[in-house]
LUMKOLKE-902459 format. One line per 5 residues: number of its first residue (from 0); their letters; for each residue y, z negated, x negated of C-alpha. Coordinates in Angstrom, 1 decimal, always signed. Last residue first. Example, Ala and Ser with C-alpha at 12.3 -4.5 7.8 and 13.67 -1.06 7.14 Angstrom:
1 = SA = -1.1:-7.1:-13.7  -4.5:-7.8:-12.3
This chain:
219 = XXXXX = +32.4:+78.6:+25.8  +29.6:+80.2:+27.5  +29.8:+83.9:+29.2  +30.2:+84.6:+33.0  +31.1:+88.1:+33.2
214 = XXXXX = +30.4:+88.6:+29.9  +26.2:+87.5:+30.9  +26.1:+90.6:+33.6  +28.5:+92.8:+31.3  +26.1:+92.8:+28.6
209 = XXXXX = +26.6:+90.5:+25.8  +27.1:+90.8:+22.2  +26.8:+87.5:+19.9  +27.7:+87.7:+16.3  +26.6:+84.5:+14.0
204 = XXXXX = +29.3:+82.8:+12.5  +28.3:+81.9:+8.7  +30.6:+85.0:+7.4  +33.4:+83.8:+9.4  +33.3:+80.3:+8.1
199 = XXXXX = +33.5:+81.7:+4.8  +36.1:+84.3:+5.7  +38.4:+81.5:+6.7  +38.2:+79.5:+3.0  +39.4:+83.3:+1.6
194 = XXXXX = +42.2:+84.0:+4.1  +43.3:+80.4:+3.1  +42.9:+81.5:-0.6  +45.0:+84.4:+0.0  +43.9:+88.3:+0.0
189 = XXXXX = +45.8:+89.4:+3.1  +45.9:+91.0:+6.1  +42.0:+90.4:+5.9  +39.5:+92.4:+8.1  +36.1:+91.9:+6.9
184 = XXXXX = +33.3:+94.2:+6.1  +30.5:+94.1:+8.1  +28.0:+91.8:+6.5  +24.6:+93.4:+5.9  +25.7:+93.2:+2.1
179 = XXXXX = +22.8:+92.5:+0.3  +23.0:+92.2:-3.5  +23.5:+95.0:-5.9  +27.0:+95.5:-6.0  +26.7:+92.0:-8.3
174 = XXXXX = +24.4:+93.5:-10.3  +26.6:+96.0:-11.3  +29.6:+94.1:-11.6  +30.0:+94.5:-15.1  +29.9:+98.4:-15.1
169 = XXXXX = +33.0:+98.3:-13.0  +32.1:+100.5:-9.9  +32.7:+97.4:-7.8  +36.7:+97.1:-8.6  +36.9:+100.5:-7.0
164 = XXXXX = +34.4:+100.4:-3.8  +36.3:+97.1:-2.6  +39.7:+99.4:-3.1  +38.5:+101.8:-0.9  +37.2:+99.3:+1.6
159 = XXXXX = +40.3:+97.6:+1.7  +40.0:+93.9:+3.0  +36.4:+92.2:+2.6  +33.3:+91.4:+1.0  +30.3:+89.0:+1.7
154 = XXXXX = +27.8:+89.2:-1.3  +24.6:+88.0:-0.8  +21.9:+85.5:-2.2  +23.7:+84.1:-4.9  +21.4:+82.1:-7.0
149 = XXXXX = +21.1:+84.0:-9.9  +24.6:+85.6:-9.3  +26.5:+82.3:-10.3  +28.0:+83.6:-13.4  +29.0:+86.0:-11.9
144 = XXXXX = +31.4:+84.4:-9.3  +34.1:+83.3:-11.6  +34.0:+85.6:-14.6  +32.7:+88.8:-13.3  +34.8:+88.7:-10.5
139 = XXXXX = +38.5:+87.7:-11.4  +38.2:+90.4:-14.2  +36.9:+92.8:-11.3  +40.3:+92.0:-9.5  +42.0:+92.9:-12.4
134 = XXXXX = +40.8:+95.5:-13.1  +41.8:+96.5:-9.3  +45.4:+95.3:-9.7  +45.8:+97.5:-13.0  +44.0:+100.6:-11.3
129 = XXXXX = +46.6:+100.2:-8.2  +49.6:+99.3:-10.9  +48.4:+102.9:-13.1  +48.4:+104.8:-9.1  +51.8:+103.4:-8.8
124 = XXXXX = +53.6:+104.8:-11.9  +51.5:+108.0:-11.1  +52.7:+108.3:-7.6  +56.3:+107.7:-8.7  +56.4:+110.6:-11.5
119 = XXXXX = +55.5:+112.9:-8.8  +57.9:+111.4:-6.5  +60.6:+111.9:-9.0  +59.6:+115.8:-9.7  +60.2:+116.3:-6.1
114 = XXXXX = +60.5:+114.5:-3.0  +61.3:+110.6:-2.6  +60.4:+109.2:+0.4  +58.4:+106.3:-1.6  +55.5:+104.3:-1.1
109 = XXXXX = +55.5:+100.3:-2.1  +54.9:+99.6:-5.5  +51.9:+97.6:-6.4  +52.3:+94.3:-8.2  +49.1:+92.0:-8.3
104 = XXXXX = +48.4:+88.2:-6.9  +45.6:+86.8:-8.2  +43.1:+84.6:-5.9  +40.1:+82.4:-7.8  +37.4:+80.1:-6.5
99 = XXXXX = +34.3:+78.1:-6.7  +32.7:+75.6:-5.2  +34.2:+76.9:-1.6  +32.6:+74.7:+1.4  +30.9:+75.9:+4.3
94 = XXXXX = +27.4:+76.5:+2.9  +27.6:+76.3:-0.7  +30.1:+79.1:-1.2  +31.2:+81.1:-4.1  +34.6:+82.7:-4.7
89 = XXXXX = +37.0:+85.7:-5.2  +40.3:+86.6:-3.9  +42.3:+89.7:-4.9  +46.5:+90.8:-4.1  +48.6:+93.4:-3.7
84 = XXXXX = +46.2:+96.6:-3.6  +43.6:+94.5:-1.4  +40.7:+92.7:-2.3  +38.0:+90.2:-1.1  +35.1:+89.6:-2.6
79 = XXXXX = +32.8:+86.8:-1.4  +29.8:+85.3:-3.1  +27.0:+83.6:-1.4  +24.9:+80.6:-1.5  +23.3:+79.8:+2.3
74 = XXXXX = +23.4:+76.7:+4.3  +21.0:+77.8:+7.3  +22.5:+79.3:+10.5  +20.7:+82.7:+11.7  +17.1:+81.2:+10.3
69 = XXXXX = +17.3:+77.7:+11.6  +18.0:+79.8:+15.0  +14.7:+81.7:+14.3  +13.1:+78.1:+13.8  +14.2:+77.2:+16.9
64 = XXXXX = +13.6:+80.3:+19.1  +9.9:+80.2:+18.5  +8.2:+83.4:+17.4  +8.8:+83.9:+13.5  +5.6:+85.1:+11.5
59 = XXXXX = +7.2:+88.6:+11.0  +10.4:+86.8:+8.8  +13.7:+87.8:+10.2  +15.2:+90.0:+8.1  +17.7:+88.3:+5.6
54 = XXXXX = +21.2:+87.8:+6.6  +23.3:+89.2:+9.1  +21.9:+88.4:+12.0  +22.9:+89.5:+15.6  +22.0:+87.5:+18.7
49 = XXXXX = +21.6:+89.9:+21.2  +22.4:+89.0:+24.9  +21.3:+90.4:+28.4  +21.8:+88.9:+31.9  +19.2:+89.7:+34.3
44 = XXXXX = +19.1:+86.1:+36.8  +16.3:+85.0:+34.6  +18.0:+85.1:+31.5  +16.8:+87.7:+28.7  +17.5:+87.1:+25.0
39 = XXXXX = +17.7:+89.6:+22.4  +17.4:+87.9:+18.5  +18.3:+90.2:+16.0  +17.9:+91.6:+13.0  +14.3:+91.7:+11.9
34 = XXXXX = +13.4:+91.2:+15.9  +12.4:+87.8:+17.7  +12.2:+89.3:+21.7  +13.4:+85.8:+23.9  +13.0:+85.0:+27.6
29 = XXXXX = +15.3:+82.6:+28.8  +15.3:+80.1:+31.5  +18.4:+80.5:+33.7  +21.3:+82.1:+33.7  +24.5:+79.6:+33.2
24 = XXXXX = +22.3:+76.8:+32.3  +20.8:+79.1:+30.0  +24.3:+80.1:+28.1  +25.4:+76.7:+28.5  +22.3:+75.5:+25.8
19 = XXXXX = +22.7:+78.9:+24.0  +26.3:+77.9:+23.2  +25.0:+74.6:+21.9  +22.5:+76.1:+19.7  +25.0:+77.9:+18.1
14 = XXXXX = +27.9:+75.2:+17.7  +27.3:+74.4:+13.7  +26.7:+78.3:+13.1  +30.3:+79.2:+14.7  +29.9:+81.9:+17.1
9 = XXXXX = +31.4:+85.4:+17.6  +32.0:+87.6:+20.0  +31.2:+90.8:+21.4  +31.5:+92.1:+25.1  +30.1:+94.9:+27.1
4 = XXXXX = +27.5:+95.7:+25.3  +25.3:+98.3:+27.4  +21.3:+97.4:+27.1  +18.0:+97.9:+25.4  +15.1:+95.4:+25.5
């Protein structure tokens, strides 16, 4: 089943079999294809929608739609990194709830117009804070999520993606950078521990893309 996505969102894993309820009401009886990473559903009146998952592959043996919903929205142990120049936040999560947290704030000059010897001198001053902030944020790391890596079964990342790939080339994260990330990573404006409690609940919503049959008359 291939088709034109013509509209992504994004569902909560508490309200996903609910959604799919209205969404066959709305098209009639469905007709489901259980793939590694991804359920694609086909309503009798031709209206197309994928079911992304970003966890584990779907197991071979799957081929009724509730277990593979059981296997989109489980409780799952995972570890989130999020980091930008100013700021990191760090944590574990049991499900939906935060067991274990940290968020540092970090001092990074702002660019300068400056030209010349001055602005040379600048860029170095704030490429030392950038380094500082990003130890930093591998500090908060290693020690609060860790120690939790045995049972961690992904790691859920987000903010600057060059600073992301600079606090997880510390040697002590190693294992850490090991574990799946099929998690796109997120956009945070900031690294705050609201930002972080949000991006949990983000990272258990499973992505829904629909063609421009089922947008046109998607569920709430």
């Amino acid at each position: 089943m291939s088709f034109e996505v013509a509209h992504r969102t994004s569902v909560p894993a508490d309200r996903l079999a609910g959604w799919l309820e209205r969404f066959a009401a709305g098209h009639g009886q469905l007709v489901v294809q259980y793939l590694p990473d991804a359920l694609l559903l086909s309503a009798t009146d031709g209206a197309l929608a994928r079911l992304v998952n970003l966890w584990e592959p779907l197991p071979s043996q799957v081929a009724d739609l509730d277990t593979a919903l059981g296997h989109l929205t489980r409780p799952r142990t995972f570890g989130l990194l999020l980091v930008r120049k100013g700021a990191d936040a760090v944590g574990v999560a049991e499900a939906d709830e935060l067991v274990a947290h940290r968020v540092s704030r970090h001092y990074v000059q702002a660019r300068t117009k400056a030209g010349g010897w001055s602005q040379q001198r600048f860029a170095r001053r704030r490429d030392n804070q950038a380094r500082s902030a990003y130890r930093q944020a591998a500090n908060d790391a290693f020690e609060v999520v860790v120690p939790h890596l045995p049972r961690l079964e992904a790691l859920v990342t987000g903010g600057d993606r060059r600073a992301l790939a600079e606090v997880l080339i510390d040697p002590r994260l190693q294992a850490l950078a090991r574990l799946p990330r099929r998690h796109p990573v997120l956009p945070v404006p900031d690294a705050r521990l609201a930002v972080l409690a949000d991006a949990v609940r983000r990272a258990r919503s499973v992505p829904v893309e629909l063609d421009a049959r089922a947008a046109g008359q998607a569920p709430g």
